[in-house]
N, CA, C and O atoms as a GROMACS GRO file, in nm:
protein
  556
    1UNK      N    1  -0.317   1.645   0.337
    1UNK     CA    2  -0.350   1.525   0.411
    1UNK      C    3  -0.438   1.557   0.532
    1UNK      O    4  -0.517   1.474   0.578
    2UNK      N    5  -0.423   1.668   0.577
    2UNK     CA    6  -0.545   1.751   0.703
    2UNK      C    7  -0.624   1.713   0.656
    2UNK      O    8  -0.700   1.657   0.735
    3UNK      N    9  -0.658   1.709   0.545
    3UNK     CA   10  -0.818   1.780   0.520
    3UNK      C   11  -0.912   1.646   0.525
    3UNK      O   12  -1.032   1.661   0.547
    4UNK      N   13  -0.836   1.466   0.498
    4UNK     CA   14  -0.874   1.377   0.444
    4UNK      C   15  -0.931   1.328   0.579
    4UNK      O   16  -0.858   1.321   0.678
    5UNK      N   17  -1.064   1.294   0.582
    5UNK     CA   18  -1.143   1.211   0.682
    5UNK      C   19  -1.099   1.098   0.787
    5UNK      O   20  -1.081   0.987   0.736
    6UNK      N   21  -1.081   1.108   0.923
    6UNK     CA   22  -1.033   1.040   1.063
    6UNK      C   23  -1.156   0.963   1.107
    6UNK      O   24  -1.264   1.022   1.097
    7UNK      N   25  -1.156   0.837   1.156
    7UNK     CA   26  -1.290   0.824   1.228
    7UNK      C   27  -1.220   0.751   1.281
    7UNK      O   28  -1.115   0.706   1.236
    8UNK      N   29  -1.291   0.719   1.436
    8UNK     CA   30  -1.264   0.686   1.533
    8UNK      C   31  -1.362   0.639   1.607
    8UNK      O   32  -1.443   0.715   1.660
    9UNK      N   33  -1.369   0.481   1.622
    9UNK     CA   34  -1.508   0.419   1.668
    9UNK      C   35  -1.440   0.348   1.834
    9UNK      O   36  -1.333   0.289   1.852
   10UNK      N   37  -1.543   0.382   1.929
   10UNK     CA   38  -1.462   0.425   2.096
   10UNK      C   39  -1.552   0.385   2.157
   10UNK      O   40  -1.608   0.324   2.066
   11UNK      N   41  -1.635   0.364   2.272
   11UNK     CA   42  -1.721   0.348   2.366
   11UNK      C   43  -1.716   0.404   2.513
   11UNK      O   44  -1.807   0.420   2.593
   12UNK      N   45  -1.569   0.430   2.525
   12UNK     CA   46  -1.520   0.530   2.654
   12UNK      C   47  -1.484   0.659   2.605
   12UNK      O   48  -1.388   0.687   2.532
   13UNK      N   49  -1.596   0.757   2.664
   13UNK     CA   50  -1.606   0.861   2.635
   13UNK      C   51  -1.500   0.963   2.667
   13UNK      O   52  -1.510   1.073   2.612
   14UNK      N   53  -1.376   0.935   2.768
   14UNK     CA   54  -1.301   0.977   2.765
   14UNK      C   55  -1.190   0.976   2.691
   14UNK      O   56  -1.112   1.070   2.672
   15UNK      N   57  -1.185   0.838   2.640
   15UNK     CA   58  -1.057   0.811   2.511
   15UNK      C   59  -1.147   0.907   2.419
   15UNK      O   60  -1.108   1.023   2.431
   16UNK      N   61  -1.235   0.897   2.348
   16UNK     CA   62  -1.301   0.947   2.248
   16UNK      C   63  -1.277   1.140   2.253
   16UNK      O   64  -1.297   1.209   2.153
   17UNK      N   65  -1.249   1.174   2.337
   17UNK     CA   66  -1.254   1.303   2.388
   17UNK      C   67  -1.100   1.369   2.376
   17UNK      O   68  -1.074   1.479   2.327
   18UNK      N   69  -1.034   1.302   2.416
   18UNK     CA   70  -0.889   1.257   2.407
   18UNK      C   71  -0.851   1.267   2.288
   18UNK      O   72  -0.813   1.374   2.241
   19UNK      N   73  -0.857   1.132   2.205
   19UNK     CA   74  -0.823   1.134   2.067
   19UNK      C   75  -0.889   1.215   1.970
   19UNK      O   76  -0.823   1.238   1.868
   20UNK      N   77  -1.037   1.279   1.977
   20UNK     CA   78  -1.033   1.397   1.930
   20UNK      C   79  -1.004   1.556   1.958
   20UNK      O   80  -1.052   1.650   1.893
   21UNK      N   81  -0.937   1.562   2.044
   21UNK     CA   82  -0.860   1.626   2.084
   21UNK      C   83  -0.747   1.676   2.031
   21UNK      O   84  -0.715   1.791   2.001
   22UNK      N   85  -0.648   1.493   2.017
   22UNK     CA   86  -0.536   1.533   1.995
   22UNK      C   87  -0.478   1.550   1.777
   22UNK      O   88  -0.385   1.598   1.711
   23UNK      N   89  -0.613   1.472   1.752
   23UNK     CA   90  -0.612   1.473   1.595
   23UNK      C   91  -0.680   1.648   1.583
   23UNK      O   92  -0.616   1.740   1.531
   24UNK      N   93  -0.767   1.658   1.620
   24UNK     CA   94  -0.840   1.782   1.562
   24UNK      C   95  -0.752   1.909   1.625
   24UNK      O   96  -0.725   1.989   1.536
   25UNK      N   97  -0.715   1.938   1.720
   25UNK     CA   98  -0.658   2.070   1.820
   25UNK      C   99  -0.473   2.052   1.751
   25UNK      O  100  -0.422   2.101   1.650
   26UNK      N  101  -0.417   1.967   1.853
   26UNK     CA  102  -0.293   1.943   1.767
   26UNK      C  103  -0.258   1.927   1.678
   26UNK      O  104  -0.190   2.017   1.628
   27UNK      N  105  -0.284   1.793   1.599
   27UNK     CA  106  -0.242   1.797   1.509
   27UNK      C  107  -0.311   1.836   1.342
   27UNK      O  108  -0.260   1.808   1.233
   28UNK      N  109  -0.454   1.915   1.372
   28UNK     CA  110  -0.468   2.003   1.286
   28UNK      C  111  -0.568   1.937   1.211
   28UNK      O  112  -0.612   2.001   1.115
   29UNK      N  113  -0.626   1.800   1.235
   29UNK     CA  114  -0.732   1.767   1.091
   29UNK      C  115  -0.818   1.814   1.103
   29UNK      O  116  -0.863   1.859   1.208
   30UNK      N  117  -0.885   1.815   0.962
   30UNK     CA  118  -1.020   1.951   0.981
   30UNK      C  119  -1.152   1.858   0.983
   30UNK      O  120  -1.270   1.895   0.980
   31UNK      N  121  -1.090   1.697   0.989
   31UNK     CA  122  -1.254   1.593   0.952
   31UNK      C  123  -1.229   1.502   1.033
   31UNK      O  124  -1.178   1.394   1.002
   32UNK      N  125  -1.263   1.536   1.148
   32UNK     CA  126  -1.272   1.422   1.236
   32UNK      C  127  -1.410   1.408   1.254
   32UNK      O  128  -1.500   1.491   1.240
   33UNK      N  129  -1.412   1.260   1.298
   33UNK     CA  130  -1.532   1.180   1.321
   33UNK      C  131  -1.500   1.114   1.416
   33UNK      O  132  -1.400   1.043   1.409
   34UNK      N  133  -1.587   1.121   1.548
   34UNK     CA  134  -1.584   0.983   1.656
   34UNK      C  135  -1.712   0.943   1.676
   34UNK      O  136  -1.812   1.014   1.688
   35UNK      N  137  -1.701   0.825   1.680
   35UNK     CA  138  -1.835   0.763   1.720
   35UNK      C  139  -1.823   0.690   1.840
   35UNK      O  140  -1.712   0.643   1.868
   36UNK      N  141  -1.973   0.664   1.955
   36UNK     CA  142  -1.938   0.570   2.041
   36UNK      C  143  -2.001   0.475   2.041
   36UNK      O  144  -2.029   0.410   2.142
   37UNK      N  145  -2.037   0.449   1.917
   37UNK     CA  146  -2.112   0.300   1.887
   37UNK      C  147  -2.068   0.276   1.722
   37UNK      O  148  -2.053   0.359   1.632
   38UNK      N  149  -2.052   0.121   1.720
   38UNK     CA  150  -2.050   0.052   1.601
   38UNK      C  151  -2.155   0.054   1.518
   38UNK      O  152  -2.126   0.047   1.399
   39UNK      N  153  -2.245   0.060   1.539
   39UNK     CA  154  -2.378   0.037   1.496
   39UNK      C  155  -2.390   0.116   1.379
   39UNK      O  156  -2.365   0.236   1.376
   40UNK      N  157  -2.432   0.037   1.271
   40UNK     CA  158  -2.464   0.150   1.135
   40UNK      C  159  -2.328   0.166   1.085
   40UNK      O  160  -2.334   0.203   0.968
   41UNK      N  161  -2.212   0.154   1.123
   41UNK     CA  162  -2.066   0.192   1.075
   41UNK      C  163  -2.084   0.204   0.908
   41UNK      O  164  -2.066   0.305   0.839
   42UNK      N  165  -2.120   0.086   0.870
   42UNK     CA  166  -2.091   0.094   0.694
   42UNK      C  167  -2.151   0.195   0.653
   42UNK      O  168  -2.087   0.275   0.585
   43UNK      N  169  -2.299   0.222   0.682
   43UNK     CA  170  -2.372   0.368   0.663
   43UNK      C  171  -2.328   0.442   0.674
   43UNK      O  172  -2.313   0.513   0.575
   44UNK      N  173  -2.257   0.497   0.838
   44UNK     CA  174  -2.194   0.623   0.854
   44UNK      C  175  -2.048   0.666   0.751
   44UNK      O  176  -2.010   0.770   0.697
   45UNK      N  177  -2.013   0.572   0.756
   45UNK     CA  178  -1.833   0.604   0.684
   45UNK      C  179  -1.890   0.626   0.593
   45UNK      O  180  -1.888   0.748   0.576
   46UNK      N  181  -1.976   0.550   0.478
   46UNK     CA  182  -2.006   0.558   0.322
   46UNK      C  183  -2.108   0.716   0.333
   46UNK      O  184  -2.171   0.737   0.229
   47UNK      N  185  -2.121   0.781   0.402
   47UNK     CA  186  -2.199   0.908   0.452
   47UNK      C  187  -2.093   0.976   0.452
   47UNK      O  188  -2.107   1.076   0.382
   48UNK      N  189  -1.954   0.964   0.517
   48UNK     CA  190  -1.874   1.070   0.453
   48UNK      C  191  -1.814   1.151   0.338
   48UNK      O  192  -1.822   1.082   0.237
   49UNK      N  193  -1.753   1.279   0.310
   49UNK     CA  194  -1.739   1.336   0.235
   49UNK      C  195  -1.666   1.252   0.107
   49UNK      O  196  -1.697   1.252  -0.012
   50UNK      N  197  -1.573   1.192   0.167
   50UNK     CA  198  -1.475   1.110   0.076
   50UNK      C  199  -1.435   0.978   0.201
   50UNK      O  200  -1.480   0.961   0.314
   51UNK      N  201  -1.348   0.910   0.133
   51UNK     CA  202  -1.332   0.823   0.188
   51UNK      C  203  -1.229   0.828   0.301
   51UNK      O  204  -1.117   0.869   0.270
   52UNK      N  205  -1.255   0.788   0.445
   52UNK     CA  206  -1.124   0.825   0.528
   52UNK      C  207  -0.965   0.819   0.454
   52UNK      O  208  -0.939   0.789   0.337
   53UNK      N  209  -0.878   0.856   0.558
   53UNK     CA  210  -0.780   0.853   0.585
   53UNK      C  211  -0.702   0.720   0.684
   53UNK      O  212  -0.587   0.677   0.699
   54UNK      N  213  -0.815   0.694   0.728
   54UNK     CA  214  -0.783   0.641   0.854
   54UNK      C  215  -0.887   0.626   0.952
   54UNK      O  216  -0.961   0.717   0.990
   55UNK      N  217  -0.888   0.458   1.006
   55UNK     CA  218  -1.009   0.451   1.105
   55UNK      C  219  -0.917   0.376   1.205
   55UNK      O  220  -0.834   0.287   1.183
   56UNK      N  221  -0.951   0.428   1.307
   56UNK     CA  222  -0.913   0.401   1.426
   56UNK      C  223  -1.034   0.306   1.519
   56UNK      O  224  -1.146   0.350   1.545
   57UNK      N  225  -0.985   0.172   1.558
   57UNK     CA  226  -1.090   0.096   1.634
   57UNK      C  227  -1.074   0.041   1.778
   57UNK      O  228  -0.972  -0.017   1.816
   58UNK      N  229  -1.170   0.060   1.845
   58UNK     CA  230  -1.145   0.011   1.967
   58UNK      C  231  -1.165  -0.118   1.914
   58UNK      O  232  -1.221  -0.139   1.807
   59UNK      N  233  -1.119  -0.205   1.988
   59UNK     CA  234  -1.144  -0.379   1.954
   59UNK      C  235  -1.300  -0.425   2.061
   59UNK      O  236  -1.394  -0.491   2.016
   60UNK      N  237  -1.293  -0.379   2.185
   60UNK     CA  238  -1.399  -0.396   2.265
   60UNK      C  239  -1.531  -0.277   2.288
   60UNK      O  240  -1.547  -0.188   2.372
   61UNK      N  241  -1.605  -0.320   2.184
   61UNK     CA  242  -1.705  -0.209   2.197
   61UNK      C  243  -1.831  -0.329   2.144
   61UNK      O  244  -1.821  -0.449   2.119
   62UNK      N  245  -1.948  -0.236   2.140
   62UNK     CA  246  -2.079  -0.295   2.074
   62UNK      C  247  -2.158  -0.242   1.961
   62UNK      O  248  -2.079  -0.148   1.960
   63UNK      N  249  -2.209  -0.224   1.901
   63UNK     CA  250  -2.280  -0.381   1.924
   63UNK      C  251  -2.166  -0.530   1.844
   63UNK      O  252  -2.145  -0.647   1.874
   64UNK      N  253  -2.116  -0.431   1.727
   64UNK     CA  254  -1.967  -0.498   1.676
   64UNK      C  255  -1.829  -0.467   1.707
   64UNK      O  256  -1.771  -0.359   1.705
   65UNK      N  257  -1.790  -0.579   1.733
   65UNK     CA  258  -1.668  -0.548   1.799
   65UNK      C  259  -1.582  -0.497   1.728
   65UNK      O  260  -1.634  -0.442   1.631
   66UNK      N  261  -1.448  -0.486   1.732
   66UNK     CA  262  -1.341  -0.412   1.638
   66UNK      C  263  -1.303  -0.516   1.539
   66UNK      O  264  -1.262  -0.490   1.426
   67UNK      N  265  -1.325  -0.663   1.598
   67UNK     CA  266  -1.263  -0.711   1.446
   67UNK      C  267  -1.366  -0.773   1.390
   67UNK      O  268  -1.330  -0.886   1.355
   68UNK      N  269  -1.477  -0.752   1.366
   68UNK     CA  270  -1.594  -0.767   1.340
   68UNK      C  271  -1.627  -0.622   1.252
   68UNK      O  272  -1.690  -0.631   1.146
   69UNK      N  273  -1.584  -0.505   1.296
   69UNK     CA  274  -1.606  -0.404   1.171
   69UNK      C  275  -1.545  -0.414   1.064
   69UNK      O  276  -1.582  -0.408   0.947
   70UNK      N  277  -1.398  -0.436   1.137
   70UNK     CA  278  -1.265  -0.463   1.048
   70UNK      C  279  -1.323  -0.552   0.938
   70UNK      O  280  -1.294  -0.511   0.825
   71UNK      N  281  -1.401  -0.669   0.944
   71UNK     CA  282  -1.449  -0.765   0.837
   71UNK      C  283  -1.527  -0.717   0.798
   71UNK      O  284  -1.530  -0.728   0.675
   72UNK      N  285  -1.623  -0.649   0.848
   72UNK     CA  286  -1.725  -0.594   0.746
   72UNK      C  287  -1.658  -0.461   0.641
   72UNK      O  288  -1.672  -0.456   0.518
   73UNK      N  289  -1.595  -0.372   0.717
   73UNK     CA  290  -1.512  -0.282   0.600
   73UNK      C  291  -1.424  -0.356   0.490
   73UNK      O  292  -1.434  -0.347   0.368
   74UNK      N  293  -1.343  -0.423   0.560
   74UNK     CA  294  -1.267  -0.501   0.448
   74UNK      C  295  -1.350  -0.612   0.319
   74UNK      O  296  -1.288  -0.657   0.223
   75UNK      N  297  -1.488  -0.637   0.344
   75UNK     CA  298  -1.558  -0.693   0.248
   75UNK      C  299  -1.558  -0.570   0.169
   75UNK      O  300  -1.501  -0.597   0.064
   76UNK      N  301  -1.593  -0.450   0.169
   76UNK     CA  302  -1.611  -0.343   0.086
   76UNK      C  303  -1.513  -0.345  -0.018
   76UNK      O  304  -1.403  -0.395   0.009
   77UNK      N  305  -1.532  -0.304  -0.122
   77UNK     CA  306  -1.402  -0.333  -0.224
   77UNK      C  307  -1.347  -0.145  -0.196
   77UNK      O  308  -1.227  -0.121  -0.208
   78UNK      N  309  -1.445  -0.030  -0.161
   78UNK     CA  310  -1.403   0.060  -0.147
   78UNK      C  311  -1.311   0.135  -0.064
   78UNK      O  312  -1.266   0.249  -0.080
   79UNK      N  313  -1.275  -0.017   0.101
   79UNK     CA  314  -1.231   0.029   0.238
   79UNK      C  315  -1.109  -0.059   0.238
   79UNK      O  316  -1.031  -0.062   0.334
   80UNK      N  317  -1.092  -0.139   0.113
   80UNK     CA  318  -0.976  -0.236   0.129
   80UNK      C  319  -0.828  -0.170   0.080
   80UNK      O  320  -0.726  -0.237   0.063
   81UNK      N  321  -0.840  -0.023   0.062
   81UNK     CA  322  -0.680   0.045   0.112
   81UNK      C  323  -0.698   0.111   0.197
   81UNK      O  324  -0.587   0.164   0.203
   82UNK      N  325  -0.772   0.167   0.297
   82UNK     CA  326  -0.805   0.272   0.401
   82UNK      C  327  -0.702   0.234   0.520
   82UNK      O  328  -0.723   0.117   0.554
   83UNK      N  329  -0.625   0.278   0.576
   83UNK     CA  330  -0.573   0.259   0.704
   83UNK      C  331  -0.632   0.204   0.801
   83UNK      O  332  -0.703   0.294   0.845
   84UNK      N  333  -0.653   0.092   0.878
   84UNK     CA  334  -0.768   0.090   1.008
   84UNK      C  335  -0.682   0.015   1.037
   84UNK      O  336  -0.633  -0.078   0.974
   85UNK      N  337  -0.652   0.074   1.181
   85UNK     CA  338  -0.585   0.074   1.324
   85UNK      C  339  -0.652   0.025   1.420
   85UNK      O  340  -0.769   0.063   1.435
   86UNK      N  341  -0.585  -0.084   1.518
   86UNK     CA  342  -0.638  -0.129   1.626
   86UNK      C  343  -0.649  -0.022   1.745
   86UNK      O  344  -0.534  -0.026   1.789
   87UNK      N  345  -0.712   0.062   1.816
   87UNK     CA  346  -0.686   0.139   1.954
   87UNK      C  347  -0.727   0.094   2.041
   87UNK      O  348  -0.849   0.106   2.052
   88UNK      N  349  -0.636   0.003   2.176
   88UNK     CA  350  -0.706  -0.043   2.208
   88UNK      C  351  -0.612  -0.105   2.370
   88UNK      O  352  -0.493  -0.132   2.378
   89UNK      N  353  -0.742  -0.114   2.507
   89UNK     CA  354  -0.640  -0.161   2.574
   89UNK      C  355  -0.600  -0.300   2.655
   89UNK      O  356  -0.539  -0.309   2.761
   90UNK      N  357  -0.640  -0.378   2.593
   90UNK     CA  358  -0.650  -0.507   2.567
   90UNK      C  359  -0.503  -0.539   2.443
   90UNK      O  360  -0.532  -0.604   2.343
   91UNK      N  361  -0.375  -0.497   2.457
   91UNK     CA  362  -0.314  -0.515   2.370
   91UNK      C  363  -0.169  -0.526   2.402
   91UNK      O  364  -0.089  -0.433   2.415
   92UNK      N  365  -0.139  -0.694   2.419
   92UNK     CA  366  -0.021  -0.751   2.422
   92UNK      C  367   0.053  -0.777   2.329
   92UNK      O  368  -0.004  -0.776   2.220
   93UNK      N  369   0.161  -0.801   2.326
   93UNK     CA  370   0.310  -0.858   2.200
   93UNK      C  371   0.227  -0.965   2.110
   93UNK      O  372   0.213  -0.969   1.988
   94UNK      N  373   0.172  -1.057   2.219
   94UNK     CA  374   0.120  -1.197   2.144
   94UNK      C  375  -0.029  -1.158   2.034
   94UNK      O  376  -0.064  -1.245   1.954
   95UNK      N  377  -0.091  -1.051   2.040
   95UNK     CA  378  -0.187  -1.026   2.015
   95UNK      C  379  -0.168  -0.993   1.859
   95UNK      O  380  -0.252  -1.028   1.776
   96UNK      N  381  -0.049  -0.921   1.826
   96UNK     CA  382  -0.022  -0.840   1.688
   96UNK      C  383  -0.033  -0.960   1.595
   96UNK      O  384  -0.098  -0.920   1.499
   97UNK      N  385  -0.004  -1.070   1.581
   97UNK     CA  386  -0.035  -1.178   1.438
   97UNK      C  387  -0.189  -1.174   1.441
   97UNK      O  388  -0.257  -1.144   1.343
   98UNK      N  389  -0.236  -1.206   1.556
   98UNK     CA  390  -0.426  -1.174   1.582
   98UNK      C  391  -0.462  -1.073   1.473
   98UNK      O  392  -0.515  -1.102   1.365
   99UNK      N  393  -0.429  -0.951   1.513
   99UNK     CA  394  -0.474  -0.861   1.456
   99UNK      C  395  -0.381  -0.809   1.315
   99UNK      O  396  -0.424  -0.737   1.225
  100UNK      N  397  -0.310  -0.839   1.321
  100UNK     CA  398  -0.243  -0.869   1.194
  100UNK      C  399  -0.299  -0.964   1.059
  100UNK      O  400  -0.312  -0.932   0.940
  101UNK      N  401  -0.318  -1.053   1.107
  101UNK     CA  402  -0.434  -1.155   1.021
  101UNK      C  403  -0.578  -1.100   1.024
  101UNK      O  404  -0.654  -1.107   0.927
  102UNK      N  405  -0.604  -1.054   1.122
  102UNK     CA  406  -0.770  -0.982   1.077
  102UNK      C  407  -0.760  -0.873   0.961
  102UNK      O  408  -0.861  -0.840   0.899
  103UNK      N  409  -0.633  -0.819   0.934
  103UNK     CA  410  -0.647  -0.695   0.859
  103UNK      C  411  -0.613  -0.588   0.874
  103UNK      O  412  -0.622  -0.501   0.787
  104UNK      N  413  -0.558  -0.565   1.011
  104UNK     CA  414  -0.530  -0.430   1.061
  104UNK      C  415  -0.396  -0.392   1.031
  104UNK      O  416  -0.300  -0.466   1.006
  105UNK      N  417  -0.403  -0.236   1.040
  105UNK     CA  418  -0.267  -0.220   0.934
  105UNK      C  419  -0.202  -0.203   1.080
  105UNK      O  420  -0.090  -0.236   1.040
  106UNK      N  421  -0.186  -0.184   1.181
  106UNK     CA  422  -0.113  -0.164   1.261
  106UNK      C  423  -0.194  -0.135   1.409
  106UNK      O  424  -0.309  -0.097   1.388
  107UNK      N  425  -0.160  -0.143   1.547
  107UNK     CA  426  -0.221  -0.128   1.652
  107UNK      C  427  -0.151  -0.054   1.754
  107UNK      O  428  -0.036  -0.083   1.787
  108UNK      N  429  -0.220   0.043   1.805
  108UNK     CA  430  -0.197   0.131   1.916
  108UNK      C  431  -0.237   0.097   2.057
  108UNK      O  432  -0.356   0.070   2.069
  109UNK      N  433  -0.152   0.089   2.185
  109UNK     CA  434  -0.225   0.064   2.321
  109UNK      C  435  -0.260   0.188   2.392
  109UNK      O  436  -0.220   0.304   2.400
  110UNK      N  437  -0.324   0.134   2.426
  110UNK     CA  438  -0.397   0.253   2.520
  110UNK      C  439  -0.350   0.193   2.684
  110UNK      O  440  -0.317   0.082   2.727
  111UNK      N  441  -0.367   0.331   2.746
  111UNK     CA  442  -0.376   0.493   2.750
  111UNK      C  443  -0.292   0.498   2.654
  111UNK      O  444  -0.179   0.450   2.653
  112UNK      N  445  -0.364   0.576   2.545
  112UNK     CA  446  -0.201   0.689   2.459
  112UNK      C  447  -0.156   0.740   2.527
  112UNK      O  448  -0.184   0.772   2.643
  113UNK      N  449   0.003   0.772   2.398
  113UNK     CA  450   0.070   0.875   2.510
  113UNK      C  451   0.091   1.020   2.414
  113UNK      O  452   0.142   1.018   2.302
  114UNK      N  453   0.044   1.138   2.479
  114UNK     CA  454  -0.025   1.234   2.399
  114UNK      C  455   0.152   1.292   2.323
  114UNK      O  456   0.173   1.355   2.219
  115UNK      N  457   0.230   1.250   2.406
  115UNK     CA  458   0.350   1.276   2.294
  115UNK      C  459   0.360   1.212   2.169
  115UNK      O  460   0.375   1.279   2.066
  116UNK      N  461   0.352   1.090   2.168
  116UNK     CA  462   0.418   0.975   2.066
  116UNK      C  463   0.291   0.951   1.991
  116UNK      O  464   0.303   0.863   1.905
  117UNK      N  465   0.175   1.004   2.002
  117UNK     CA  466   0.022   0.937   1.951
  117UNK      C  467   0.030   1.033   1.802
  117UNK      O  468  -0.007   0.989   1.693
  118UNK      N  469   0.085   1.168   1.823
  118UNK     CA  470   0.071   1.234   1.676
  118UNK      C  471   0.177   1.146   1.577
  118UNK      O  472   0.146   1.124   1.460
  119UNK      N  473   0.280   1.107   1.621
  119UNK     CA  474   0.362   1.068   1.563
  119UNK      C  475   0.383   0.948   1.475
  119UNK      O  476   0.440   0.931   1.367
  120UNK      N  477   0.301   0.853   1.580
  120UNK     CA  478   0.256   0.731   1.538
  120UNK      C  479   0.145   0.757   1.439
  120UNK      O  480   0.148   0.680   1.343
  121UNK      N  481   0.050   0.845   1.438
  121UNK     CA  482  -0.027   0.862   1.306
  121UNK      C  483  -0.005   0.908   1.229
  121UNK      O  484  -0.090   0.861   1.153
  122UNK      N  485   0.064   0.993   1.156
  122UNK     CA  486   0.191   1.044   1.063
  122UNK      C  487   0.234   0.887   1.041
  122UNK      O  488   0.139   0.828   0.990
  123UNK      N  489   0.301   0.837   1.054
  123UNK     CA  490   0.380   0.727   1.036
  123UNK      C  491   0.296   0.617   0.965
  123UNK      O  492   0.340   0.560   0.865
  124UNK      N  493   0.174   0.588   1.019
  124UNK     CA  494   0.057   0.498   0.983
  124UNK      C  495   0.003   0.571   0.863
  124UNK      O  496  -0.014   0.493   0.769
  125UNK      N  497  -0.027   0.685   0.838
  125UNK     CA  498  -0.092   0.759   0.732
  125UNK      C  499  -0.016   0.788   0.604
  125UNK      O  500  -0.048   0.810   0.487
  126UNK      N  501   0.160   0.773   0.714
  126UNK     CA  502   0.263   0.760   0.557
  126UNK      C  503   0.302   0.620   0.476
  126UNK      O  504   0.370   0.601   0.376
  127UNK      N  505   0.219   0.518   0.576
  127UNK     CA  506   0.194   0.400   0.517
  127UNK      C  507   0.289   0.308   0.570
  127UNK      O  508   0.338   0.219   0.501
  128UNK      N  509   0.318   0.328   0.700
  128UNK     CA  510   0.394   0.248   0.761
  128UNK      C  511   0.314   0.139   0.848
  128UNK      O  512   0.209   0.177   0.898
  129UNK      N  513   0.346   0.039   0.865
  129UNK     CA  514   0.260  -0.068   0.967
  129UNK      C  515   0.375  -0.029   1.113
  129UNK      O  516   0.498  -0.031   1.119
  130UNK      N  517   0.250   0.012   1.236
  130UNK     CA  518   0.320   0.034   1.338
  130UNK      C  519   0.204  -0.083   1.442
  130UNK      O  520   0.088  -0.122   1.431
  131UNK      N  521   0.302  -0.100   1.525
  131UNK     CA  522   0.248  -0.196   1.637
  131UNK      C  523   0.336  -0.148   1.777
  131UNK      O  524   0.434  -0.209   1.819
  132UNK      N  525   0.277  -0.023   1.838
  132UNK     CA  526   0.297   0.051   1.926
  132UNK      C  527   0.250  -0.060   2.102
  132UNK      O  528   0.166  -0.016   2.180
  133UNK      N  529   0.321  -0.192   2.129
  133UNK     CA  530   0.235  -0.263   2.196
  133UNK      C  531   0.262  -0.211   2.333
  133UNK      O  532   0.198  -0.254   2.430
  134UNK      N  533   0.360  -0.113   2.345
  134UNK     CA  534   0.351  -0.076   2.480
  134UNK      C  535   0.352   0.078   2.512
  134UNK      O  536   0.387   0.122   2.622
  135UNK      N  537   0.321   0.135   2.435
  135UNK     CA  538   0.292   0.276   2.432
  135UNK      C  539   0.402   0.382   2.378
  135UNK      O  540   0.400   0.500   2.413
  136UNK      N  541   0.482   0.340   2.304
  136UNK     CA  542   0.600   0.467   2.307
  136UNK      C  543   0.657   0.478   2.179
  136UNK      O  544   0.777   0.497   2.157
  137UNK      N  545   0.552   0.464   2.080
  137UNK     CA  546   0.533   0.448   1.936
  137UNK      C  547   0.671   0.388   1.858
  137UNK      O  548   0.722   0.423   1.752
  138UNK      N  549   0.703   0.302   1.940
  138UNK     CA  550   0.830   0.219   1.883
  138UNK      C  551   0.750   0.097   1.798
  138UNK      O  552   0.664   0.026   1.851
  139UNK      N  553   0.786   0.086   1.674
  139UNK     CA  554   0.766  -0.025   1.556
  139UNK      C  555   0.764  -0.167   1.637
  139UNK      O  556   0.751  -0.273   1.576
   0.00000   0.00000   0.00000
């Protein structure tokens, strides 16, 4: 499961730095991808080796926002089992049916917390829906 493709679309270069950090150093994947722009997304992912594992989205970025990729991946007939996760810090209790109805298999708040963030992706990748709304990777 290392080996299977991460992407991670961010616009703050420090989350982006962070979360590849803690996927690639810790917890060991050998295919990470971050981007800090939306732009081109369907190009870039369909440019990878195989198909992710898992995409991780900020909701507030440009030029498309997070649930605006989310719809464009999910038109794909190829991205409609892929994991894609909300990351994001704009993310209240009331928000999860939001993003729940857009498609997302589950949502993370930011700041992560570099304990509970490996854990919560394990959990999401074992096909669990997590909605982490206040940081401490509780369901």
């Amino acid at each position: 499961m290392k080996k299977v493709p991460v992407v991670y679309l961010e616009d703050d270069q420090n989350s982006l730095e962070i979360v590849h950090f803690i996927l690639s150093v810790i917890m060991g994947f050998e295919n990470v991808h971050v981007w800090d722009s939306s732009a081109n997304v369907l190009e870039k992912v369909r440019k990878l080796p195989q198909l992710p594992g898992l995409i991780l989205l900020d909701i507030h970025m440009d030029p498309l926002d997070g649930f605006a990729v989310m719809k464009l991946l999910r038109q794909q007939q190829e991205f409609k089992e892929v994991r894609i996760v909300a990351l994001t810090a704009s993310f209240m209790k009331e928000e999860v049916s939001t993003l729940k109805s857009a498609g997302f298999d589950g949502g993370i708040a930011k700041p992560i917390d570099r304990d509970t963030f490996p854990t919560i992706v394990e959990r999401i990748l074992n096909g669990e829906e997590v909605w982490d709304v206040a940081g401490t990777g509780s369901p």
